[in-house]
Legacy VTK file of the C-alpha trace (Angstrom):
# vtk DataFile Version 3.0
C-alpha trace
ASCII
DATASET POLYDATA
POINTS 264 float
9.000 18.139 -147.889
6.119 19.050 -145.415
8.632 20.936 -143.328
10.032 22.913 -146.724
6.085 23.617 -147.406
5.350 24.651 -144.089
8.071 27.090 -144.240
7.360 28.013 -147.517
3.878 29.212 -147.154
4.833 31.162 -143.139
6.959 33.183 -145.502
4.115 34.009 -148.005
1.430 34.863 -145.397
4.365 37.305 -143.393
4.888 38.904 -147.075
1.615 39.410 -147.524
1.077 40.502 -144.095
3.637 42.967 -144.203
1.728 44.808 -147.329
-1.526 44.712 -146.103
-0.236 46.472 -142.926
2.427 49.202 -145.361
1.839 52.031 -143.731
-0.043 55.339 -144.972
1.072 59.004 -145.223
-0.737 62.246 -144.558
-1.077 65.415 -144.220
-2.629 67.694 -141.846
-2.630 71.130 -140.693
-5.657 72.800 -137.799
-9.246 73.948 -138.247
-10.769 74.104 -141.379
-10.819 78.283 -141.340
-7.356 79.854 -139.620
-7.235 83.544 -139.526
-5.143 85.691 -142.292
-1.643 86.554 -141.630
-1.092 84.267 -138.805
0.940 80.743 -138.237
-0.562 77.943 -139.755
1.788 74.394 -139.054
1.617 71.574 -141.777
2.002 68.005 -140.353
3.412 64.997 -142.239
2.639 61.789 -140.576
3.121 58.384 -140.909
0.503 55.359 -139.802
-0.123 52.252 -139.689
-3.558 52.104 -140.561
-4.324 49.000 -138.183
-7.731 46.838 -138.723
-6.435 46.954 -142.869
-5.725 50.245 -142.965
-8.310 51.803 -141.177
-7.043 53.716 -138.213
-5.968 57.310 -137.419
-2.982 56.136 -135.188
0.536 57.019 -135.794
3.699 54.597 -136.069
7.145 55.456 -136.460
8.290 58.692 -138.874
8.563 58.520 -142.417
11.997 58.811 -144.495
12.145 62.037 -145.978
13.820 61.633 -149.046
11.716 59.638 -151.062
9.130 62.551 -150.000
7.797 65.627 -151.495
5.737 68.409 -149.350
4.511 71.601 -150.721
1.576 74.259 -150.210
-0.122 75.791 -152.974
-1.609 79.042 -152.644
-4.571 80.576 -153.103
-3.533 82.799 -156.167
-1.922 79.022 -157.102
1.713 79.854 -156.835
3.326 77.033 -154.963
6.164 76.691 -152.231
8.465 73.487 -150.970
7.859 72.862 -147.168
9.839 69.805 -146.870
13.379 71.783 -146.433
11.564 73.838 -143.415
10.433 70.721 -141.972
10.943 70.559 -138.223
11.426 66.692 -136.026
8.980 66.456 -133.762
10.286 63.147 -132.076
12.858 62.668 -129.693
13.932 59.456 -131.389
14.660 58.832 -135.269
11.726 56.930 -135.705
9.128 58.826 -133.334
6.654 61.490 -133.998
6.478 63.256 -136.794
7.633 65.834 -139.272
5.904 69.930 -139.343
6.517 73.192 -141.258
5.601 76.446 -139.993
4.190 78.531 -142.709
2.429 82.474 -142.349
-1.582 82.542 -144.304
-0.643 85.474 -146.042
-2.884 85.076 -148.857
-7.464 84.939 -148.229
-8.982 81.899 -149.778
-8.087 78.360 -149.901
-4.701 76.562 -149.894
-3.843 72.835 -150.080
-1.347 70.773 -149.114
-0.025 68.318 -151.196
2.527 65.725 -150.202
3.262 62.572 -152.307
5.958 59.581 -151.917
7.713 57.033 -154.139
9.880 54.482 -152.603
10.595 50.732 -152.518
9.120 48.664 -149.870
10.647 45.291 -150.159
9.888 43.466 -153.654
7.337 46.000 -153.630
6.870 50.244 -155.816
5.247 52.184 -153.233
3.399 55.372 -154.628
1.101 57.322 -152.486
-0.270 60.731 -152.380
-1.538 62.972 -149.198
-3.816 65.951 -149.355
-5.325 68.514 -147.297
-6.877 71.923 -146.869
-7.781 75.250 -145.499
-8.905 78.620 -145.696
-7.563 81.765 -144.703
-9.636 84.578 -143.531
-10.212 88.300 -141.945
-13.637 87.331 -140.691
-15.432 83.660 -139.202
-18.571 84.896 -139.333
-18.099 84.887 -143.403
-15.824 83.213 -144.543
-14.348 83.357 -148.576
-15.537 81.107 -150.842
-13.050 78.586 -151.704
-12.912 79.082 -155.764
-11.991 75.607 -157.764
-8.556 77.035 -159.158
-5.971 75.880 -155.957
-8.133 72.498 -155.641
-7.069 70.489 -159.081
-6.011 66.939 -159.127
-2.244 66.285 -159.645
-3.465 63.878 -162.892
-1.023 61.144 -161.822
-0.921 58.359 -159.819
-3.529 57.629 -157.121
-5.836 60.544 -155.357
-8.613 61.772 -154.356
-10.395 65.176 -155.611
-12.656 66.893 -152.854
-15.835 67.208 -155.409
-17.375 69.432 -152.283
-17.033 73.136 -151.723
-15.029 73.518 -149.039
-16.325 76.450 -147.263
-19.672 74.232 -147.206
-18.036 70.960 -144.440
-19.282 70.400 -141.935
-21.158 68.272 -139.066
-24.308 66.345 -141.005
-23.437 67.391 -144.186
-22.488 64.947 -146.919
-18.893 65.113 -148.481
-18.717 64.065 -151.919
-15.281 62.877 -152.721
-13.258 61.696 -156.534
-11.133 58.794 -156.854
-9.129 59.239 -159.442
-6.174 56.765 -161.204
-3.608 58.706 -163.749
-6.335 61.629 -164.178
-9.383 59.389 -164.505
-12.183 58.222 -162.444
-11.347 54.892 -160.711
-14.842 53.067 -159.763
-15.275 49.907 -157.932
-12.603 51.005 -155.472
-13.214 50.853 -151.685
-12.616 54.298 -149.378
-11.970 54.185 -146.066
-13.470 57.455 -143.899
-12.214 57.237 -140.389
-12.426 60.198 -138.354
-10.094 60.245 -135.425
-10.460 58.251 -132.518
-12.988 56.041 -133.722
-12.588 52.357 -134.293
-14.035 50.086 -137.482
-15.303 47.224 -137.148
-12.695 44.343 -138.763
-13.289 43.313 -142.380
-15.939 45.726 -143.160
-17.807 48.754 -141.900
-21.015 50.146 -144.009
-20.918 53.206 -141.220
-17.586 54.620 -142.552
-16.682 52.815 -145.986
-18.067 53.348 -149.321
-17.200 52.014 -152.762
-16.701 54.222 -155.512
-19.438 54.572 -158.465
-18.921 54.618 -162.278
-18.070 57.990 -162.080
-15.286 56.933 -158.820
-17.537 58.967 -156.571
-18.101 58.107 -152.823
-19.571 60.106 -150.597
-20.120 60.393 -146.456
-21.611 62.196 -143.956
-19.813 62.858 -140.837
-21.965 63.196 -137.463
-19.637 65.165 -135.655
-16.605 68.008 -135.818
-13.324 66.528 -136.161
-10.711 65.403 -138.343
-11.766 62.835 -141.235
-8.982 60.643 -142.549
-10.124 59.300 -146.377
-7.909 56.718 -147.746
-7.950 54.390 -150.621
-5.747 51.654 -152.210
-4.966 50.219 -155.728
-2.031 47.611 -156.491
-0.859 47.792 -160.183
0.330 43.903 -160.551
1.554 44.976 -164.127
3.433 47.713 -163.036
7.058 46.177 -162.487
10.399 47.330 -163.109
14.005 47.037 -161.418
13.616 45.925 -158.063
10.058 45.483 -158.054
7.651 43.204 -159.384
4.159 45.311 -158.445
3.440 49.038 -157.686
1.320 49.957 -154.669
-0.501 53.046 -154.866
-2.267 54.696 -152.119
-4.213 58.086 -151.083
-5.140 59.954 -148.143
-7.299 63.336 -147.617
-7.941 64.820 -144.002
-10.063 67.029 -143.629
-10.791 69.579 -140.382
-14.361 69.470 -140.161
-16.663 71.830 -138.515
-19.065 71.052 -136.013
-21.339 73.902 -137.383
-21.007 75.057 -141.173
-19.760 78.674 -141.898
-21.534 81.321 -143.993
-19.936 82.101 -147.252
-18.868 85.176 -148.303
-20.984 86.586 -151.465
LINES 1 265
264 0 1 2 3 4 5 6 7 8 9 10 11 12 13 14 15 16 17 18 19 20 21 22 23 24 25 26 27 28 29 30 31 32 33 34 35 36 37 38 39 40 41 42 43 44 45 46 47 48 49 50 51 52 53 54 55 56 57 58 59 60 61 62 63 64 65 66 67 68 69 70 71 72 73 74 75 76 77 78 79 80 81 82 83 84 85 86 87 88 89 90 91 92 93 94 95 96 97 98 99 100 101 102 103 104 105 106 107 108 109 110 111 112 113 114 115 116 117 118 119 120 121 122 123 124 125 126 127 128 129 130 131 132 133 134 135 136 137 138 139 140 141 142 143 144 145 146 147 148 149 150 151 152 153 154 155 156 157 158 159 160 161 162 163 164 165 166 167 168 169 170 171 172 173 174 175 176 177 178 179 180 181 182 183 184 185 186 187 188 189 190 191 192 193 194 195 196 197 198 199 200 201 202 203 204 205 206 207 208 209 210 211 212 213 214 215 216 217 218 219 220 221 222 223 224 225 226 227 228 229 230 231 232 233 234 235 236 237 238 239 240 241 242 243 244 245 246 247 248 249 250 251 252 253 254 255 256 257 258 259 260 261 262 263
């Protein structure tokens, strides 16, 4: 009986394990302005999100079926990237996946990727997002309108709540969680720009909670990328082959060491 209890609860803790360590998608393309009419490439990638999902490293190369990747335009039309994906691994499960797409439009675009598979017993449902801006000039750049940047109004995500053309080094970013369309408060965010390394269980430095409203924000004190990513497990949500629904969301975004000027 010991033995069968022993063995019993080993299996629990590796279940449980292997959820908190699920891994995370994003997306991710270069500097926060790129310059109009030339190659911008989108990156899908797939992490583990060590230290409970706080890391910026990658592991393995996610299945691209149960994926969708798109861009949407600044005038707001939208196109698929996943069939022009490209493998950047030399194995199935190294690297990662990119699309080469031409900024032929001036303002902002985002990338949007989301997933919905089955990972074990467990509904897996996350969301990626990213952005950038196209422009003639760096000295002035266009501002970034709030048309192209709208929530999806499903599932898990976050809406940037800051102009974009405004990022950078020392300024605050003011960030949305939102569940279904709504504001999501209580819920813990996770900023980890790349390279660095949080400390385990909690970090004040680079986590924040969201408020009534599901706002967090954060101030980055340098130029670089700046993974945000949050998690919510629907325990109600069951159907066949599952018995809960994991949501998750991630955000990159290419900041600036030194802000840009606006365009009037």
């Amino acid at each position: 009986m010991k033995r069968t209890f022993l063995l019993l609860a080993s299996v629990i803790v590796a279940l449980t394990s292997s959820l908190v360590r699920a891994h995370d998608t994003w997306v991710q393309s270069g500097s926060l302005v790129t310059r109009y009419q030339d190659v911008v490439h989108i990156d899908l990638m797939l992490g583990n999100h060590g230290n409970n999902h706080r890391d910026f490293k990658l592991a393995s190369k996610i299945t691209l079926a149960p994926c969708t990747l798109e861009i949407i335009a600044p005038n707001g039309s939208r196109t698929d990237l996943k069939s022009k994906v490209v493998d950047m691994g030399s194995a199935e499960k190294e690297g990662f996946w990119t699309a080469k797409m031409i900024a032929d439009q001036k303002g902002t675009y985002q990338v949007v990727h989301t997933l919905d598979t089955l990972h074990g017993k467990t509904r897996a449902i996350k969301s990626g997002k990213s952005y950038f801006i196209a422009s003639d000039r760096f000295d002035a750049i266009p501002k970034s309108g709030k048309d192209p940047v709208q929530p999806l109004g499903k599932g898990l995500e976050f809406q940037l709540d800051t102009p974009l053309e405004t990022i950078a080094a020392n300024r605050e970013i003011k960030l949305r969680v939102l569940w279904n369309g709504k504001p999501l408060p209580n819920t813990s965010v996770a900023f980890v720009p790349r390279g660095a390394k949080l400390a385990e269980d909690t970090d004040p430095q680079f986590e924040r909670v969201s408020d009534a409203g599901g706002y967090v924000t954060y101030t980055p004190s340098e130029g670089n990328f700046l993974l945000a990513v949050t998690h919510y497990v629907a325990a109600d949500e069951k159907g066949e082959g599952y018995d809960k629904t994991h949501y998750g969301a991630t955000l990159v975004l290419p900041v600036p060491q030194t802000p840009f000027t606006p365009s009037l």
